[in-house]
C-alpha positions as CSV (number, residue, x, y, z in Angstrom):
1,X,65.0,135.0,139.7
2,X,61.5,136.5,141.3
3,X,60.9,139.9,141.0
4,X,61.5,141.2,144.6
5,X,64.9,139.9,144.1
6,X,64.2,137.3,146.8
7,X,65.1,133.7,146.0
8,X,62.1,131.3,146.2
9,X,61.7,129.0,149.0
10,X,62.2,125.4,148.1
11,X,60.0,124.4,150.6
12,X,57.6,126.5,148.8
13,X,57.8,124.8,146.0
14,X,54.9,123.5,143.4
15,X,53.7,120.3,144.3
16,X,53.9,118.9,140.4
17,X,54.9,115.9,138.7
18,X,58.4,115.2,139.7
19,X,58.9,117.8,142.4
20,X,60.8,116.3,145.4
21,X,62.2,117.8,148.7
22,X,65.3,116.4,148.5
23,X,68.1,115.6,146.2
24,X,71.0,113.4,146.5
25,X,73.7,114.2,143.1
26,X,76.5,110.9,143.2
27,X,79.7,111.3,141.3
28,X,82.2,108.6,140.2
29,X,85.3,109.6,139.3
30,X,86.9,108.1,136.2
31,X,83.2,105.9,135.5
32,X,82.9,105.0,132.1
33,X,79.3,104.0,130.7
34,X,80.0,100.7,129.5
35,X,81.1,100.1,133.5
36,X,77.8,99.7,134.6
37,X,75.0,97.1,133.9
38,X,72.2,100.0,132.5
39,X,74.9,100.3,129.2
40,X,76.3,97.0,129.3
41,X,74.6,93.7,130.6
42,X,77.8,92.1,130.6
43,X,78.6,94.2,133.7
44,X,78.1,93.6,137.4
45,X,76.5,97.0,139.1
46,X,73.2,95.7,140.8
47,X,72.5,99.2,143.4
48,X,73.0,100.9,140.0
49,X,71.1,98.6,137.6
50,X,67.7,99.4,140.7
51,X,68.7,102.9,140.4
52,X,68.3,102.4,136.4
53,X,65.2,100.2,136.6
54,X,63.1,102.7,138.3
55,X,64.4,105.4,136.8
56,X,66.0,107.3,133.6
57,X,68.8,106.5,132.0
58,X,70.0,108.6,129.6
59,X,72.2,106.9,127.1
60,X,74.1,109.6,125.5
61,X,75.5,111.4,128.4
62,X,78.7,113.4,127.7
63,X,81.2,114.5,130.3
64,X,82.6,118.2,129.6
65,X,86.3,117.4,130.2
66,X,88.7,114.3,130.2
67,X,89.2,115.0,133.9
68,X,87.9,116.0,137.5
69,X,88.9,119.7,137.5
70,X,87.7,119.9,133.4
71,X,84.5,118.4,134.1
72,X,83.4,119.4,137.5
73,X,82.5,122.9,136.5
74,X,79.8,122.0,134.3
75,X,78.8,119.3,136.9
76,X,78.3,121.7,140.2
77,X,78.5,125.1,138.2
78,X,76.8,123.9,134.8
79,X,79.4,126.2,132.4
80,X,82.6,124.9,131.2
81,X,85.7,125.0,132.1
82,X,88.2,128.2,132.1
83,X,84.3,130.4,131.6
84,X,85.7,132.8,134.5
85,X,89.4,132.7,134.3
86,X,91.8,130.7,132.3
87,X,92.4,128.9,135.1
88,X,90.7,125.6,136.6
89,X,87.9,125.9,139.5
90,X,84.6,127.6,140.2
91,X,85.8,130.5,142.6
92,X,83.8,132.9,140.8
93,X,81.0,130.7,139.5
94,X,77.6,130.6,141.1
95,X,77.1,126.7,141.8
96,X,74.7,124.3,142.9
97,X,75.3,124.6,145.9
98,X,75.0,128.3,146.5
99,X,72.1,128.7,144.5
100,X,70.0,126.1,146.7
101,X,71.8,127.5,149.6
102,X,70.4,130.8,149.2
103,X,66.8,129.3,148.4
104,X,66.6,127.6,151.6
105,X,67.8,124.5,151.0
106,X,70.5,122.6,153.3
107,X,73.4,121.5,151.5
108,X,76.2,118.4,152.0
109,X,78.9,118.1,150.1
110,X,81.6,115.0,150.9
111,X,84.6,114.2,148.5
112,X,86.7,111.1,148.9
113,X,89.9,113.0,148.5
114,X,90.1,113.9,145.3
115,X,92.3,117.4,145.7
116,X,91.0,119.5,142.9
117,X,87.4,119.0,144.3
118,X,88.8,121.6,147.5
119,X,88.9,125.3,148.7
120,X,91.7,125.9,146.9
121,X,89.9,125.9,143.8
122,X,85.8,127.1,145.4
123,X,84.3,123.9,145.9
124,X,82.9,124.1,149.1
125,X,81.3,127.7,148.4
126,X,77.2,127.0,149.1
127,X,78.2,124.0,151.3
128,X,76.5,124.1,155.2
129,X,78.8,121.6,155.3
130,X,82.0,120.2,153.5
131,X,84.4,117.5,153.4
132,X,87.0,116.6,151.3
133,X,89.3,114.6,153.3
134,X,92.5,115.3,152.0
135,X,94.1,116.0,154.9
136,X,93.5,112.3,156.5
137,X,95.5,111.2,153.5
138,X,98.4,112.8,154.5
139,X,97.9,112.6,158.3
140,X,101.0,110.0,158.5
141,X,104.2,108.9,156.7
142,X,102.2,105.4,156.7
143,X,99.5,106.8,154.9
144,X,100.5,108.7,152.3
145,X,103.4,106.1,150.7
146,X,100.6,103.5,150.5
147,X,98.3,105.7,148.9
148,X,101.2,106.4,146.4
149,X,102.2,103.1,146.0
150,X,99.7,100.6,145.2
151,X,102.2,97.7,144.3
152,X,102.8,97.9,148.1
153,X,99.5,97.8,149.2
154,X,98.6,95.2,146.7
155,X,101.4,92.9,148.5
156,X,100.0,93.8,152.0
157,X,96.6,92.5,150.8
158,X,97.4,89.7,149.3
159,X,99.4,88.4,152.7
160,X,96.7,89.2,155.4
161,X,93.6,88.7,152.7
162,X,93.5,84.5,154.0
163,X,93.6,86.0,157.7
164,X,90.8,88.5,157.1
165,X,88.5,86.6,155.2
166,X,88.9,84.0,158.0
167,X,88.5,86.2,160.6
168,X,85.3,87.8,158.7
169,X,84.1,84.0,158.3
170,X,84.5,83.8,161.9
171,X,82.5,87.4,162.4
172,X,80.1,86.4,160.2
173,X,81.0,89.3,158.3
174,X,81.8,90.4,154.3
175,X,85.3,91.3,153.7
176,X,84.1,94.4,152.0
177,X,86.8,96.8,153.1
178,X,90.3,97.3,151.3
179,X,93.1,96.6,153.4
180,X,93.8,101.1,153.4
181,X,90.7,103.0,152.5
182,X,92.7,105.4,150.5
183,X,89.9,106.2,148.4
184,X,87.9,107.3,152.2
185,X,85.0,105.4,150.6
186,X,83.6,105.0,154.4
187,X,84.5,108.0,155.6
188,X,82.2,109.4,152.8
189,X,79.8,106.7,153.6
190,X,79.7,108.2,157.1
191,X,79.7,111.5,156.3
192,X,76.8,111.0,154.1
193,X,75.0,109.1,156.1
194,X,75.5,111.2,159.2
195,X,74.1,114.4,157.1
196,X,70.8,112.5,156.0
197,X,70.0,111.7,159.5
198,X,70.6,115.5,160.9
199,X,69.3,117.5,157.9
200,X,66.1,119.5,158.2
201,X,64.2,119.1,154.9
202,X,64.6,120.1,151.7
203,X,68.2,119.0,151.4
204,X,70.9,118.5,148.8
205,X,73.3,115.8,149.2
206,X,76.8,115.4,146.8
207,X,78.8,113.2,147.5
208,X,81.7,112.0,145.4
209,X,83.5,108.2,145.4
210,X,87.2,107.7,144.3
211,X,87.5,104.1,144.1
212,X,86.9,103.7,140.5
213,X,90.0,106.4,139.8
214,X,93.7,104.4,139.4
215,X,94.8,102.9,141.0
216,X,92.5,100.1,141.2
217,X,92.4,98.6,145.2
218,X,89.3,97.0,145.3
219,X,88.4,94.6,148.4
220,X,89.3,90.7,147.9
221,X,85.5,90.2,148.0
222,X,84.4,92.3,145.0
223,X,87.4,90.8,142.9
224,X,86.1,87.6,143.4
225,X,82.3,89.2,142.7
226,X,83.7,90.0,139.1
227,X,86.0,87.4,137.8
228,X,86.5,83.9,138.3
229,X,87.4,83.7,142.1
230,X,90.5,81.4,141.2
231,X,93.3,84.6,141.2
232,X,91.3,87.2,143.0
233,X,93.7,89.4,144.6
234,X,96.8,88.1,142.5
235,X,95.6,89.9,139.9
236,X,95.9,92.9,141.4
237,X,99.7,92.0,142.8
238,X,100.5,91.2,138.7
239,X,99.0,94.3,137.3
240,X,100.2,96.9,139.8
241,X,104.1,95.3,139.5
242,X,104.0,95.8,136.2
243,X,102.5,98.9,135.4
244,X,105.0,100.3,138.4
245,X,107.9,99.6,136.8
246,X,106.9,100.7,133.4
247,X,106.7,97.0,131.9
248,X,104.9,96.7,128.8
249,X,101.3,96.3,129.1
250,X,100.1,92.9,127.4
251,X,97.2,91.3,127.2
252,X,97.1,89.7,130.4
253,X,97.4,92.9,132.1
254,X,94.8,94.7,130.1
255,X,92.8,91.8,131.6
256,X,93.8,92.6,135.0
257,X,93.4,96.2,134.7
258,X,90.0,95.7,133.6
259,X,88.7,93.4,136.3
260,X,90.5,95.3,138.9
261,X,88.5,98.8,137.3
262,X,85.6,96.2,137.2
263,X,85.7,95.3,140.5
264,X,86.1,98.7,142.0
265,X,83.1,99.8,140.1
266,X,81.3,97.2,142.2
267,X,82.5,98.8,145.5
268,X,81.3,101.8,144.8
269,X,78.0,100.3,143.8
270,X,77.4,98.6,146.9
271,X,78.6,101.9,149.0
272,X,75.8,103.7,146.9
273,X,73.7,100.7,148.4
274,X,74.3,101.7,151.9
275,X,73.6,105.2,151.0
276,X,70.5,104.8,149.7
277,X,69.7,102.1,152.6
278,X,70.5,105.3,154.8
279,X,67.5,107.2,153.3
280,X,65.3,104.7,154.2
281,X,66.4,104.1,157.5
282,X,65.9,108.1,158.1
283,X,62.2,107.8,156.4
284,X,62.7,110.4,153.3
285,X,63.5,107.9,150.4
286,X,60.0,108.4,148.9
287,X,60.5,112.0,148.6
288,X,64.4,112.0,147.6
289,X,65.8,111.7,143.6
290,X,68.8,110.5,143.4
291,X,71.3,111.1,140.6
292,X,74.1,109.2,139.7
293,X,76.8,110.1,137.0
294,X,80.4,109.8,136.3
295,X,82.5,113.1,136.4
296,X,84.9,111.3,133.1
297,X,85.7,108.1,131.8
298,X,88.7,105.5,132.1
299,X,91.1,104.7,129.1
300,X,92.1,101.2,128.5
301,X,94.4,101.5,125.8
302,X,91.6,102.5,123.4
303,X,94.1,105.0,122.0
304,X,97.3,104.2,123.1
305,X,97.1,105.0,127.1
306,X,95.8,104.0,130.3
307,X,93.8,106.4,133.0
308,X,92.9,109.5,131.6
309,X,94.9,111.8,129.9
310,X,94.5,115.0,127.7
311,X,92.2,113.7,124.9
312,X,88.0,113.4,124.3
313,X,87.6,110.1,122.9
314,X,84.9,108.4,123.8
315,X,86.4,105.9,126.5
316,X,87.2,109.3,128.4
317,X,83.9,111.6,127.7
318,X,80.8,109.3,127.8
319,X,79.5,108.6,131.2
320,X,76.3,106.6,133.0
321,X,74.1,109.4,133.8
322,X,71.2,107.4,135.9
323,X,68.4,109.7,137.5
324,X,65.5,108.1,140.2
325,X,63.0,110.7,140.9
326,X,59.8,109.6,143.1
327,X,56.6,109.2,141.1
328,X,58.2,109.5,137.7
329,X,57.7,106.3,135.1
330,X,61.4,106.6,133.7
331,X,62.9,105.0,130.9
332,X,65.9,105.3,128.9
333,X,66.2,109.0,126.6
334,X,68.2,108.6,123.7
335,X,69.1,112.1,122.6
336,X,72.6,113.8,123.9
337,X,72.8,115.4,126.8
338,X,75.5,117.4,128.4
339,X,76.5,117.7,132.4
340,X,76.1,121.2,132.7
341,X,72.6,119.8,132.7
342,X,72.7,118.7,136.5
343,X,72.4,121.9,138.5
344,X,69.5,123.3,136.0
345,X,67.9,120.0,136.7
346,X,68.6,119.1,140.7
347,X,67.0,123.4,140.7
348,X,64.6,122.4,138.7
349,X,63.4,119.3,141.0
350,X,64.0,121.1,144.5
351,X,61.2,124.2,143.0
352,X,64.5,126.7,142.5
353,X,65.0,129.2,140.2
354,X,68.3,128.4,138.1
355,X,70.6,131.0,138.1
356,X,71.4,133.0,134.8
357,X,74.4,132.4,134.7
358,X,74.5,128.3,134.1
359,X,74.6,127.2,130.4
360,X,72.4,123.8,130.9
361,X,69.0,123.2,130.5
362,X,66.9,121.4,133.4
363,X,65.8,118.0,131.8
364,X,63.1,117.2,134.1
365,X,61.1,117.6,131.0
366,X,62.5,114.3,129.9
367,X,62.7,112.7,133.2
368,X,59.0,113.1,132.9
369,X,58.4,112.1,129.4
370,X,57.0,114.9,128.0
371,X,56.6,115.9,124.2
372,X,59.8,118.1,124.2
373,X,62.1,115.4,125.5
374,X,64.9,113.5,123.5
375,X,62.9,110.9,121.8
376,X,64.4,107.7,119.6
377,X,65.4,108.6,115.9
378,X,64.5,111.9,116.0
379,X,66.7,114.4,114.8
380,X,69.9,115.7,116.8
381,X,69.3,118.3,119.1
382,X,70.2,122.0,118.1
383,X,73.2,122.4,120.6
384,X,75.8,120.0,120.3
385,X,77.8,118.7,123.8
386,X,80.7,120.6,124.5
387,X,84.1,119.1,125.9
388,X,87.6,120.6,126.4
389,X,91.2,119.4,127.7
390,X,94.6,121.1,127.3
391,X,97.6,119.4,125.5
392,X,101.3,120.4,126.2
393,X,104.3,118.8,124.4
394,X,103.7,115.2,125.8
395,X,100.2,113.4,126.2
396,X,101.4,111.9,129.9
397,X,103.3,115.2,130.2
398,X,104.0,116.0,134.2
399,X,102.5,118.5,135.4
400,X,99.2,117.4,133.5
401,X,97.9,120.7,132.5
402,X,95.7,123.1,134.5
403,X,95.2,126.5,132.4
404,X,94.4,127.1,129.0
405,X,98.3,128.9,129.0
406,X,99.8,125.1,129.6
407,X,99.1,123.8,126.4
408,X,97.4,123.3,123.1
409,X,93.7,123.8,123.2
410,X,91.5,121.0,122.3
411,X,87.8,121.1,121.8
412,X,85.1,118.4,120.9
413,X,81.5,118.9,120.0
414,X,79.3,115.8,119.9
415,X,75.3,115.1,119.2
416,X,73.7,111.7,118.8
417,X,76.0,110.1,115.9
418,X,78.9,111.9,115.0
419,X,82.1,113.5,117.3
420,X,84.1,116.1,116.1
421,X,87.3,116.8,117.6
422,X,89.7,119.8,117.2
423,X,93.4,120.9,118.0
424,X,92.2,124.4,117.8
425,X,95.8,125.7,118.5
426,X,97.4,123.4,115.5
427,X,94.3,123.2,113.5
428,X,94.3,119.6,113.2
429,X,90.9,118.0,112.7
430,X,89.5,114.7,113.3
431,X,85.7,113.4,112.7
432,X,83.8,110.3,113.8
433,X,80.8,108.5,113.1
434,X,79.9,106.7,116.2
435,X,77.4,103.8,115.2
436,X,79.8,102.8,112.7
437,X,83.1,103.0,114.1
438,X,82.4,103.0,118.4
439,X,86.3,103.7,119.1
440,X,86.6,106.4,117.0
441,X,89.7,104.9,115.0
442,X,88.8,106.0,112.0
443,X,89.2,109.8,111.3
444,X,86.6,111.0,108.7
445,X,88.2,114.2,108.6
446,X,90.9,113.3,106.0
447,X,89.6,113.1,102.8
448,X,86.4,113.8,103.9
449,X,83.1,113.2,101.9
450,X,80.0,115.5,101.1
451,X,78.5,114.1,104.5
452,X,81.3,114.2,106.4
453,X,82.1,117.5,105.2
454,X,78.4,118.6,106.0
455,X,79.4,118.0,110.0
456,X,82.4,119.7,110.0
457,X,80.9,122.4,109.1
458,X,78.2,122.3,111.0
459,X,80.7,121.5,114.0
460,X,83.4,123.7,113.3
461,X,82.3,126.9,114.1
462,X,81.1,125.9,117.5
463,X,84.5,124.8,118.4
464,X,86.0,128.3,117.2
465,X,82.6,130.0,119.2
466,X,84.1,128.3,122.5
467,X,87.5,128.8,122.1
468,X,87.0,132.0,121.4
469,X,85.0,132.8,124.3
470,X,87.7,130.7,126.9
471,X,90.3,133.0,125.3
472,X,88.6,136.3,126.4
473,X,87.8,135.1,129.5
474,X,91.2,133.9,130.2
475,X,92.9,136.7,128.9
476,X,90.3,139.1,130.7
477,X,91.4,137.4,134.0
478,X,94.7,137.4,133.3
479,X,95.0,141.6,133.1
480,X,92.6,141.6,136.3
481,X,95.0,139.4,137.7
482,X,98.2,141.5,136.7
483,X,96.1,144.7,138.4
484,X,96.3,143.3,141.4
485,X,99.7,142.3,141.2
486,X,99.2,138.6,141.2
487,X,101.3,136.7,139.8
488,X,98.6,133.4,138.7
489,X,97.0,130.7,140.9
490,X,98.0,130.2,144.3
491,X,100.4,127.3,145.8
492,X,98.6,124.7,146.4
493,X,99.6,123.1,150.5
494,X,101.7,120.5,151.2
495,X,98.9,118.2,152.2
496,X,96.9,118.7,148.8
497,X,100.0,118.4,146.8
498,X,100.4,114.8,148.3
499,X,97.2,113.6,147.6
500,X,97.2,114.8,143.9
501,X,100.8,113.1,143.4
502,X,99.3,109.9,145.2
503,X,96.6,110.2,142.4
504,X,99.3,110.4,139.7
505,X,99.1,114.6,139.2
506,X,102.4,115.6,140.3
């Protein structure tokens, strides 16, 4: 911070290499990296691949957490998980959006009804203004039993899908819209949209898409954009049925899942279209970065499970991490990087201070190529990536865990090559040497060799650094909590309870 105590003014700010007066942060939950085109040119994410083409893509980005309320922390608060309290949310963090708040900055924030991004747990702290759209989920009876029943929307689709692709035939439309936006994909879109056009420069903009998270719903059309066009939305009727009632899942359905995750991923992509058409419309997309990362990845039975549960394999903690910054060359930056980096970084590009208390680095740096960024074959970086979930008795265990007191702690640290994961409660340890084994099915930890032994202890007393230091917090906020006579986190409302049970979080 200055001197005078006085935040700088963004609009104030430097007028160097990469400096913008806007910035526009987009999150995708459950968005693996091998979803999009940048990381896998078998994939069909054209807004995304621009995005990539004219900017940075940084190819070994790492999520923080195997899940929206384990990530998000480092994304809009850049400091892990449970670094206040043992429990989830940044109540008592100093985000993003509070720190550009305070420097002058207007701020958006619009989240497609994803619960644990809500005031229950601080998110819209910093915001001017704030949506998360829960409550439209549960506004009827209707609503909310679709939302939580997909094999039911699936059939509704696939009986008026003939009848509204004629009808958009007739309009001269693109049946682009799901039968029930129950991810609020255009009600974000709006939202969004509606923000750009009012706000007074410099601005931040977050928003936050859902589609991508299960269950899969994509429109007929983007079905058709990533398969074969012969099943389209029978696919989704198949896979929902059996995944519902607990039927095996074979290949066939694997398939499904995938092209119906696949598919999603390509709504999303061409809502991000409309977003950044939305800039240009309003005349500030030449002076607006936009970056684009997932919040966690998607597991397709890499290691036995669909969705996302409690573990930090790969499938579930590397993410696209895509950044378009006016005036800046880009490229691709091979060294790891963590998400904590983002609000260091969007600071750094709006000419703010960062505050002290975030644990990223900015990486404009390597957005503009300079010396000190990531380069090809060098050697790791000095601080490995951080991740962290919590385990109780059963991976798909209901309540999925929300404080370090519901489980067994796990902790991963990763750099360019290798991942090291830990039960730190059970002291079970398991190592992996990425370019050589991708999936991480091979542990390296048992009967380990001079090299492998080398990492894990290298690795090791990181893990036991930040466990130790989530444990003193937690149990610090625990006895402050106790003080005050409270008895742990607060009920969540009927309405948000709904939308996390329609999301699978009971």
């Amino acid at each position: 911070m200055t001197s005078d105590s006085s935040p700088p003014s963004a609009a104030d700010a430097p007028d160097e290499k990469g400096t913008v007066s806007n910035v526009v942060l987009v999150t995708v939950d459950s968005l693996r990296a091998d979803a999009v085109s940048p990381y896998d040119s078998e994939r069909h994410s054209p807004v995304i691949d621009g995005l990539a083409n004219g900017g940075t893509v940084f190819d070994r980005a790492f999520a923080t957490g195997n899940w929206t309320p384990f990530s998000f922390p480092s994304i809009l608060a850049s400091e892990p998980v449970f670094a206040r309290t043992g429990e989830i949310g940044v109540d008592e963090s100093v985000t993003i959006a509070e720190a550009l708040s305070d420097a002058g900055v207007a701020t958006g924030g619009f989240n497609a009804a994803n619960g644990f991004l809500t005031d229950h747990w601080g998110y819209p702290d910093g915001f001017d203004e704030f949506e998360p759209f829960v409550t439209s989920v549960g506004s009827s009876v209707y609503s909310r039993y679709l939302a939580a029943h997909p094999t039911v929307e699936a059939w509704i689709q696939l009986a008026t899908s003939p009848v509204r692709r004629l009808g958009s035939k007739l309009r001269g439309d693109s049946d682009d819209r799901p039968f029930l936006d129950a991810s609020r994909m255009f009600d974000v879109e709006d939202a969004a949209t509606d923000f750009v056009d009012n706000a007074d420069e410099p601005f931040f903009l977050w928003v936050h898409y859902m589609d991508t998270h299960t269950p899969y719903v994509p429109a007929p059309r983007y079905i058709r954009e990533v398969s074969d066009g012969i099943v389209g939305t029978h696919q989704m009727l198949h896979a929902h049925a059996r995944t519902s009632l607990g039927l095996e899942v074979g290949e066939r359905t694997l398939r499904e899942l995938r092209t119906l995750y696949q598919a999603t991923v390509r709504q999303v992509d061409a809502s991000v279209g409309r977003l950044l058409d939305s800039l240009d419309a309003a005349g500030v997309a030449d002076d607006t970065a936009v970056l684009l990362a997932g919040d966690h990845g998607e597991e397709f039975q890499e290691h036995g499970h669909l969705a996302h549960y409690p573990k930090l394999y790969d499938e579930l903690i590397h993410v696209p991490f895509v950044a378009d910054v006016p005036g800046l060359d880009g490229g691709r930056v091979d060294g790891h990087v963590g998400l904590d980096d983002i609000p260091p970084t969007v600071a750094d590009l709006l000419g703010v201070d960062p505050a002290p208390e975030w644990h990223g680095d900015s990486l404009l740096p390597a957005l503009r190529g300079e010396e000190d960024a990531p380069e090809p074959d060098t050697e790791p970086a000095a601080d490995p990536v951080v991740s962290v979930t919590v385990r109780g008795e059963d991976v798909t265990q209901q309540p999925i865990p929300r404080s370090l007191s519901d489980g067994d702690l796990f902790v991963s640290t990763r750099d360019d090559d290798w991942t090291y994961i830990e039960n730190v409660d059970a002291g079970e340890r398991e190592l992996y040497h990425r370019p050589s084994d991708p999936t991480q099915q091979e542990n390296l930890a048992v009967d380990s060799d001079d090299r492998e032994q080398a990492v894990i202890d290298r690795f090791a007393p990181v893990v036991d650094a930040h466990a130790e230091l989530l444990r003193e917090r937690g149990a610090a906020a625990e006895a402050a909590a106790a003080e005050r006579g409270e008895d742990g986190d607060e009920a969540v409302d009927e309405d948000l309870e709904a939308r996390l049970e329609a999301l699978g979080y009971k």
